[in-house]
DSSP file (Angstrom, degrees, kcal/mol; ACC not computed):
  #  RESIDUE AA STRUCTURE BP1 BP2  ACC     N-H-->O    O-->H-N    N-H-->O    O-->H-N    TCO  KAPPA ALPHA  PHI   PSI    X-CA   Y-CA   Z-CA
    1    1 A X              0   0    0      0, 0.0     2,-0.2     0, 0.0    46,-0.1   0.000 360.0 360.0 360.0 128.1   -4.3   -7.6  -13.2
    2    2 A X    >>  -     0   0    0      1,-0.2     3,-1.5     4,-0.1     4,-1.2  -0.608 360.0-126.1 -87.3 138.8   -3.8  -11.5  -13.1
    3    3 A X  H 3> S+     0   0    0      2,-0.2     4,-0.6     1,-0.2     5,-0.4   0.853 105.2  78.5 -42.5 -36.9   -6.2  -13.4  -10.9
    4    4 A X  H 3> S+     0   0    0      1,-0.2     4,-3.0     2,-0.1    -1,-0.2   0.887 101.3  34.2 -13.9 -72.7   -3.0  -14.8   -9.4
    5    5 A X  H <> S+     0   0    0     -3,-1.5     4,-1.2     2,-0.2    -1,-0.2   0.852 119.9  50.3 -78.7 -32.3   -2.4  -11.6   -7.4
    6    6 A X  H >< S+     0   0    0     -4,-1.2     3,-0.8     1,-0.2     4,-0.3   0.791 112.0  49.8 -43.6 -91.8   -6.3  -10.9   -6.8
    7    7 A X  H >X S+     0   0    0     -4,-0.6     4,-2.5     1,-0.3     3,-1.2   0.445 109.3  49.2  -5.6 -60.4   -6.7  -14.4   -5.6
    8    8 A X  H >X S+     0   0    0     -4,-3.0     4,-1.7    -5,-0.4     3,-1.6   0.973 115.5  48.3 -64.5 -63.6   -3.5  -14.2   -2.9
    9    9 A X  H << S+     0   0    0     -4,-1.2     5,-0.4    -3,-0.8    -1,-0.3   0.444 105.8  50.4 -31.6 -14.6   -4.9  -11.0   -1.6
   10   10 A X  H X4 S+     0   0    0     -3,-1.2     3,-2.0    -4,-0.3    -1,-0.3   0.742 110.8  55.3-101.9 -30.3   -8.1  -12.0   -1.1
   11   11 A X  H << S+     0   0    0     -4,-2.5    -2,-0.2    -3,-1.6    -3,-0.1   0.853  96.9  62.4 -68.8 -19.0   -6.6  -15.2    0.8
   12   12 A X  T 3< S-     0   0    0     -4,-1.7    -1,-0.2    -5,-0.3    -2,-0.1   0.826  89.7-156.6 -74.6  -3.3   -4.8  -13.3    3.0
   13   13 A X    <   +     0   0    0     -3,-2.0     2,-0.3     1,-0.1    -1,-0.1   0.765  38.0 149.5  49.5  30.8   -8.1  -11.8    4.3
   14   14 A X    >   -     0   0    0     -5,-0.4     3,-1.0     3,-0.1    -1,-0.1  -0.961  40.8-153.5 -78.9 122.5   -6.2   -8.7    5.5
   15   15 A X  T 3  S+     0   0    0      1,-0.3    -1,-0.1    -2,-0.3    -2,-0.1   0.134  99.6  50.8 -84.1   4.8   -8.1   -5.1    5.6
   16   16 A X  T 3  S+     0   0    0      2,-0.0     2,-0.7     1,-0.0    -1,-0.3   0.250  93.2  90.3-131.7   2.5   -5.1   -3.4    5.3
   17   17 A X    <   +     0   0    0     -3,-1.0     2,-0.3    -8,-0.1    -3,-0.1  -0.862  56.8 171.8-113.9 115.9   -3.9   -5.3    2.2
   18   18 A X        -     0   0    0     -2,-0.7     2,-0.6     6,-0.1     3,-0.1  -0.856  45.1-123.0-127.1 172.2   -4.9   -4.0   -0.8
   19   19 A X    > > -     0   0    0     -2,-0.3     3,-2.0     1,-0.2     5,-0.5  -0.868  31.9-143.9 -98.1 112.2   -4.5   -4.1   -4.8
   20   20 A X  G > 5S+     0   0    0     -2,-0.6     3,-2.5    24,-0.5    -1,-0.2   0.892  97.5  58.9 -36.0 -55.5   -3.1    0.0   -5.8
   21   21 A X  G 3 5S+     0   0    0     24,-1.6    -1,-0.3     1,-0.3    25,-0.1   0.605  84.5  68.1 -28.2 -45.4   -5.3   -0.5   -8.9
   22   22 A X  G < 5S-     0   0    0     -3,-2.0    -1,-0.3     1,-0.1    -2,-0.2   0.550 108.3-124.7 -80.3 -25.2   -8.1   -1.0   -7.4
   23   23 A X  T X 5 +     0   0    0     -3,-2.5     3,-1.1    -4,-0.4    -2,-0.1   0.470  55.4 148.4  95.9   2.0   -8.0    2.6   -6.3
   24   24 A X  T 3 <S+     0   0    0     -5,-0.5    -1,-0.2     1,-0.2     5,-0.2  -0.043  71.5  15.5 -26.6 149.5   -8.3    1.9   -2.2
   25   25 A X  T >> S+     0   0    0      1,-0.2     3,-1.5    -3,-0.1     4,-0.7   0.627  82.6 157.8  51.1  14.7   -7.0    3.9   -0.3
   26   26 A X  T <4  +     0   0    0     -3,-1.1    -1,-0.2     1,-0.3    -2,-0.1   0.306  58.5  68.1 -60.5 -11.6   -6.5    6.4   -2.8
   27   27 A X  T 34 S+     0   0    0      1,-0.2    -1,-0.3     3,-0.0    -2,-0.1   0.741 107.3  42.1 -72.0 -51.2   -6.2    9.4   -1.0
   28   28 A X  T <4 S+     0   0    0     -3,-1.5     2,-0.6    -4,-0.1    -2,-0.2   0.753 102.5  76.0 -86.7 -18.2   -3.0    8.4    0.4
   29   29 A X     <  +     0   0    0     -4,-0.7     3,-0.1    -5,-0.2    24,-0.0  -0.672  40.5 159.6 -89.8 121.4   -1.5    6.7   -3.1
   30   30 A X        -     0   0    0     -2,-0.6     2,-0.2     1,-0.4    -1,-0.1   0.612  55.3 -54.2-129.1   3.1   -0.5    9.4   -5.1
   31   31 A X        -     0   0    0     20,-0.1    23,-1.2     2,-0.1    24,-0.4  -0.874  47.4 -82.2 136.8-146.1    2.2    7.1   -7.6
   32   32 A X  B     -A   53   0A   0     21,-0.2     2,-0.3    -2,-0.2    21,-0.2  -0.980   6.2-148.8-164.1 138.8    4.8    5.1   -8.2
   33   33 A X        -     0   0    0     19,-1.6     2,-0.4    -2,-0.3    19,-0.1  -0.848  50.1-115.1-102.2 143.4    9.1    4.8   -8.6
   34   34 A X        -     0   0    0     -2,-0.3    17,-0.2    17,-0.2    45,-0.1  -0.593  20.9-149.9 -55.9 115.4    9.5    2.1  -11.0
   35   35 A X        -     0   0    0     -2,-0.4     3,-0.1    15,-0.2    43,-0.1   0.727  34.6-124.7 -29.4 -41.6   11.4   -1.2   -9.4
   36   36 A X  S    S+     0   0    0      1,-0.2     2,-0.7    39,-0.1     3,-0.1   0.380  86.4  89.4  71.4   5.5   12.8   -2.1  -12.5
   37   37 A X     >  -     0   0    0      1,-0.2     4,-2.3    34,-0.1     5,-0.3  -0.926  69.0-146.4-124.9 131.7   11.4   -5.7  -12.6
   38   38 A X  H  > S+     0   0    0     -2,-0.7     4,-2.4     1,-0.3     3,-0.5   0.972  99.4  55.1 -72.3 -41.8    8.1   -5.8  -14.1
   39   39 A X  H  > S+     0   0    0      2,-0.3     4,-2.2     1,-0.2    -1,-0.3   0.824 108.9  44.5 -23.4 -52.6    7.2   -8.5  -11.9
   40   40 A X  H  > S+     0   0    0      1,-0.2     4,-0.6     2,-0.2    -1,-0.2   0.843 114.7  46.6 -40.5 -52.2    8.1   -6.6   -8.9
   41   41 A X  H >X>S+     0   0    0     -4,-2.3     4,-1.6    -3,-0.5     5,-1.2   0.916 113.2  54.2 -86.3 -61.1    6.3   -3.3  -10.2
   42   42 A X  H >X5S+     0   0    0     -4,-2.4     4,-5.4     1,-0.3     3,-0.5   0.920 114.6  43.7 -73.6 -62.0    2.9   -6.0  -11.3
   43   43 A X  H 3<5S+     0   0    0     -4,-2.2    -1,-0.3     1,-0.2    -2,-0.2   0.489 112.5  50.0 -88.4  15.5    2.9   -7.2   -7.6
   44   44 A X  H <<5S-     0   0    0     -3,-1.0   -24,-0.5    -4,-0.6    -2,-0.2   0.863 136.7  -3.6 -29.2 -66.4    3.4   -3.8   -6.0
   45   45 A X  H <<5S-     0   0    0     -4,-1.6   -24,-1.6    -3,-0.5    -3,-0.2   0.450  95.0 -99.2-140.9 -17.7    0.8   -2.2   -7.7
   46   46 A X  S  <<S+     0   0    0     -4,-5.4     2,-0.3    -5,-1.2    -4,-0.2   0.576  91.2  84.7 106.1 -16.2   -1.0   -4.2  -10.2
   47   47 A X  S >  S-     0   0    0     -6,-0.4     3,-1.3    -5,-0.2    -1,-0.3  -0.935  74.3-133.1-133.8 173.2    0.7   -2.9  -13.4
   48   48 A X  T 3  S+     0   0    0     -2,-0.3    -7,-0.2     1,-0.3    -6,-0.1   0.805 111.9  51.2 -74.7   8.5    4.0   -4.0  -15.1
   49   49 A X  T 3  S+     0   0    0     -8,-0.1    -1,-0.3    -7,-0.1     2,-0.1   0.112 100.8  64.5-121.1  28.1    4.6    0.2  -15.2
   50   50 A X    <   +     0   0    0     -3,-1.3     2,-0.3   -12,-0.2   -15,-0.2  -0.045  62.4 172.3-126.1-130.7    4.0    1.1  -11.6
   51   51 A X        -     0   0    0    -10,-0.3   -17,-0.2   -17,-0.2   -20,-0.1  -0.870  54.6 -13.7 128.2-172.2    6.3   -0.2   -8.6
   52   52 A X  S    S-     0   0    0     -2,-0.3   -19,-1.6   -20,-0.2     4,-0.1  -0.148  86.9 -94.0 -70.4 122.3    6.5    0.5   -5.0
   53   53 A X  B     -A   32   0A   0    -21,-0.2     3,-0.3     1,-0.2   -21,-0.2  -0.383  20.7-133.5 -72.2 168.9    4.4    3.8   -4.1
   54   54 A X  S    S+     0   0    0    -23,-1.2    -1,-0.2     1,-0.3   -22,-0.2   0.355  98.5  26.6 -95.1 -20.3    6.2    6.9   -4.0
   55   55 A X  S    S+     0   0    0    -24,-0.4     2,-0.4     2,-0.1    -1,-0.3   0.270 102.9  86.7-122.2  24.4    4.6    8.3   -0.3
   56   56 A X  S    S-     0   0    0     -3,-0.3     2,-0.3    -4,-0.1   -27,-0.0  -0.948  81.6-121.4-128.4 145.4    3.8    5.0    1.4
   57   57 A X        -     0   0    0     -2,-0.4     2,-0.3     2,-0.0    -4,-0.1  -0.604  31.6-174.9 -83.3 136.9    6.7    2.9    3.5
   58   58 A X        -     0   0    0     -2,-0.3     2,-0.5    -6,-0.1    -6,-0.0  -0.974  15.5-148.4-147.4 141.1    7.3   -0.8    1.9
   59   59 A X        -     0   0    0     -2,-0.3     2,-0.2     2,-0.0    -2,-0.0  -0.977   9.5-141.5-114.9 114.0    9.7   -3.2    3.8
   60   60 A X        +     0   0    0     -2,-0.5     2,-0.1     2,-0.0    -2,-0.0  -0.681  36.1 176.7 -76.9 131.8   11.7   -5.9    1.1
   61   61 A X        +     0   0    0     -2,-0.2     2,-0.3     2,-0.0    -2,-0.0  -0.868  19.2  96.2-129.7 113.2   11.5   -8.8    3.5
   62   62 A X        -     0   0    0     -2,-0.1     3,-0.1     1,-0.0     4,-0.1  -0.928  68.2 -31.3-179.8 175.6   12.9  -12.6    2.4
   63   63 A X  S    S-     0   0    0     -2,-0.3     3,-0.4     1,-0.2     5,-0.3   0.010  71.6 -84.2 -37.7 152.7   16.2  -15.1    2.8
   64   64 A X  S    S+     0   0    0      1,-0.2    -1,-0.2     2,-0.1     0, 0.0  -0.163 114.0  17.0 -74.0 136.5   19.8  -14.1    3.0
   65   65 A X  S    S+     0   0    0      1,-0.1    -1,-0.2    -3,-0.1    -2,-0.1   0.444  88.4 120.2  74.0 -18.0   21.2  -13.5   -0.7
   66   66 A X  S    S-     0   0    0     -3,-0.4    -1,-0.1     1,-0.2    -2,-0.1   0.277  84.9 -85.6 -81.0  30.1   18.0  -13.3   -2.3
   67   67 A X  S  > S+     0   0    0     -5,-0.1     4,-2.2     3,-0.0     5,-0.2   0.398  79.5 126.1 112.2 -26.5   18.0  -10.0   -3.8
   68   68 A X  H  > S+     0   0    0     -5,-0.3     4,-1.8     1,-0.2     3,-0.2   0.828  73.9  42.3 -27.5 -76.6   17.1   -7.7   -1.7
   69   69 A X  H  > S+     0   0    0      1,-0.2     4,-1.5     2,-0.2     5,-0.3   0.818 108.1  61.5 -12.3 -71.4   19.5   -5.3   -1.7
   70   70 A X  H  4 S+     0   0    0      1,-0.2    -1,-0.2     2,-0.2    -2,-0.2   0.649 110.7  38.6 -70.1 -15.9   20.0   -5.4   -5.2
   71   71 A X  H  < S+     0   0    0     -4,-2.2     4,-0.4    -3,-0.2    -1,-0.2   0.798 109.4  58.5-109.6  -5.6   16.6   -4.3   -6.0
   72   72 A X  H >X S+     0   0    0     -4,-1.8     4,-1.8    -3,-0.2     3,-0.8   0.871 110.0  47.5 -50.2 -50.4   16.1   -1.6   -3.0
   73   73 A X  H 3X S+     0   0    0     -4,-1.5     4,-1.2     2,-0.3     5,-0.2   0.467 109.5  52.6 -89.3 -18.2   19.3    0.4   -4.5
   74   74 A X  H 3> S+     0   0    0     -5,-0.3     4,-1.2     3,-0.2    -1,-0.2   0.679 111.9  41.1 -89.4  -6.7   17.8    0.1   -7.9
   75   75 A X  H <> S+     0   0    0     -3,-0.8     4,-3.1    -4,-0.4     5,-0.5   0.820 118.1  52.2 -81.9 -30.3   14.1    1.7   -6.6
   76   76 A X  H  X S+     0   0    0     -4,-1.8     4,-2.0     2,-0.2     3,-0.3   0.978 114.6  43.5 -62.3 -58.2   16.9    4.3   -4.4
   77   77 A X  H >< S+     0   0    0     -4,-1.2     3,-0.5     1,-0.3     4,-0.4   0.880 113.1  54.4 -61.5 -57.2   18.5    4.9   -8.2
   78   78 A X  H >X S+     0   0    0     -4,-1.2     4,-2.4     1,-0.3     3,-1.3   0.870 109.4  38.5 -23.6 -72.1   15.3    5.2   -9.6
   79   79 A X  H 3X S+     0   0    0     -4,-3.1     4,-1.6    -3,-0.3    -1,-0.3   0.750 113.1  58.3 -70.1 -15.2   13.6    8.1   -7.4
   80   80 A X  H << S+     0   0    0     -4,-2.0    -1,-0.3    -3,-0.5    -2,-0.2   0.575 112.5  41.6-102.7   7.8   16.8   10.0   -7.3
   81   81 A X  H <4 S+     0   0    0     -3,-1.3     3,-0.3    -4,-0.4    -2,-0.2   0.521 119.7  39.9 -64.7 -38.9   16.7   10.1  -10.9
   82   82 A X  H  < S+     0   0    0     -4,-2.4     2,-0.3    -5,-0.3    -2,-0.2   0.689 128.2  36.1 -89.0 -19.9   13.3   10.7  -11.3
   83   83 A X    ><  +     0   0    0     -4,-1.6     3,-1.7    -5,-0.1    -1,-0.2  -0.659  64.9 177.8-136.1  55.4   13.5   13.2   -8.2
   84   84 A X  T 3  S+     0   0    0      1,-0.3    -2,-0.1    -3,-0.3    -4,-0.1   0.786  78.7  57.8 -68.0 -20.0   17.4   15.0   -8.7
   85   85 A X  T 3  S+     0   0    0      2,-0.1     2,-0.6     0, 0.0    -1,-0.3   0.296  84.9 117.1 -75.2   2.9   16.3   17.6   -5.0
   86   86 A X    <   -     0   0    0     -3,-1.7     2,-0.4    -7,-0.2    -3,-0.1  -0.642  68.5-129.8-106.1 121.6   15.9   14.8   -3.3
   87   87 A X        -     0   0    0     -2,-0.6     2,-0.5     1,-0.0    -2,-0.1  -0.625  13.2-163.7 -78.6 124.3   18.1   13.7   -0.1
   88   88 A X        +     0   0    0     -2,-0.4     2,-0.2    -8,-0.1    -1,-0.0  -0.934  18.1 167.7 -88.6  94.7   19.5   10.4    0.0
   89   89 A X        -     0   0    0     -2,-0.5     2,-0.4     2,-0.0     0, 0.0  -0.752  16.7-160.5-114.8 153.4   20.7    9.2    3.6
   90   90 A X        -     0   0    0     -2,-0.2     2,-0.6     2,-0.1    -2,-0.0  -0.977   3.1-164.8-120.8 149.6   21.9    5.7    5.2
   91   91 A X        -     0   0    0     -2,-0.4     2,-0.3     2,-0.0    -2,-0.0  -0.821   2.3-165.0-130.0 123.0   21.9    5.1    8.5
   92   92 A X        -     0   0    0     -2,-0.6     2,-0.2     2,-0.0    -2,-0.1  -0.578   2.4-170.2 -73.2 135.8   23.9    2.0    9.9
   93   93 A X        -     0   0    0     -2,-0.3     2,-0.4     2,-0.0    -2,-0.0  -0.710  11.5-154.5-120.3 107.4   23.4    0.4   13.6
   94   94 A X        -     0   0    0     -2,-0.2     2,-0.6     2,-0.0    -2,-0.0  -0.533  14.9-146.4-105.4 107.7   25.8   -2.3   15.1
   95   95 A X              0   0    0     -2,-0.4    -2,-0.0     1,-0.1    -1,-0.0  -0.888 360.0 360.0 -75.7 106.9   23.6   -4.3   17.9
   96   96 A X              0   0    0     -2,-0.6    -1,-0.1     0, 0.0    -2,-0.0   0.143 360.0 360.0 -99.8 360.0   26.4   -5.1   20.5
């Protein structure tokens, strides 16, 4: 794990922010759908072969265009490969 990502976690001083590796919170982490950027998957979880866990809710947050999208629908493609029973839903809402 590069000090980089220790380092930023430890600035954020948050109790609820942890490194997966590190084996916190372990009870509830039980593994991981690949991202498909090993960057993505290193700061998720801390290795370039893990990615966003597989029972915990994670929110892609950032600027318009940047990517989002395109890498949420490649974790989707991911677990519904890795998972073929698995239900796939979206649900739209138009704020009036």
């Amino acid at each position: 794990m590069s000090d980089f990502f220790r380092s930023m976690v430890k600035e954020l001083n948050d109790e609820n922010t942890t490194i997966a590796e590190d084996g916190l919170n372990s009870s509830e982490f039980s593994g991981t759908v690949d991202t498909g950027s090993y960057i993505l998957n290193a700061a998720l979880s801390g290795s370039l072969y893990g990615g966003v866990p597989n029972n915990k809710i994670t929110a892609f947050a950032g600027e318009s265009a940047t990517g989002k999208t395109f890498f949420v629908m490649g974790v989707v493609k991911q677990f519904l490969n890795d998972n073929p029973d698995a239900l796939f839903f979206t649900l739209t809402l138009k704020l009036l």
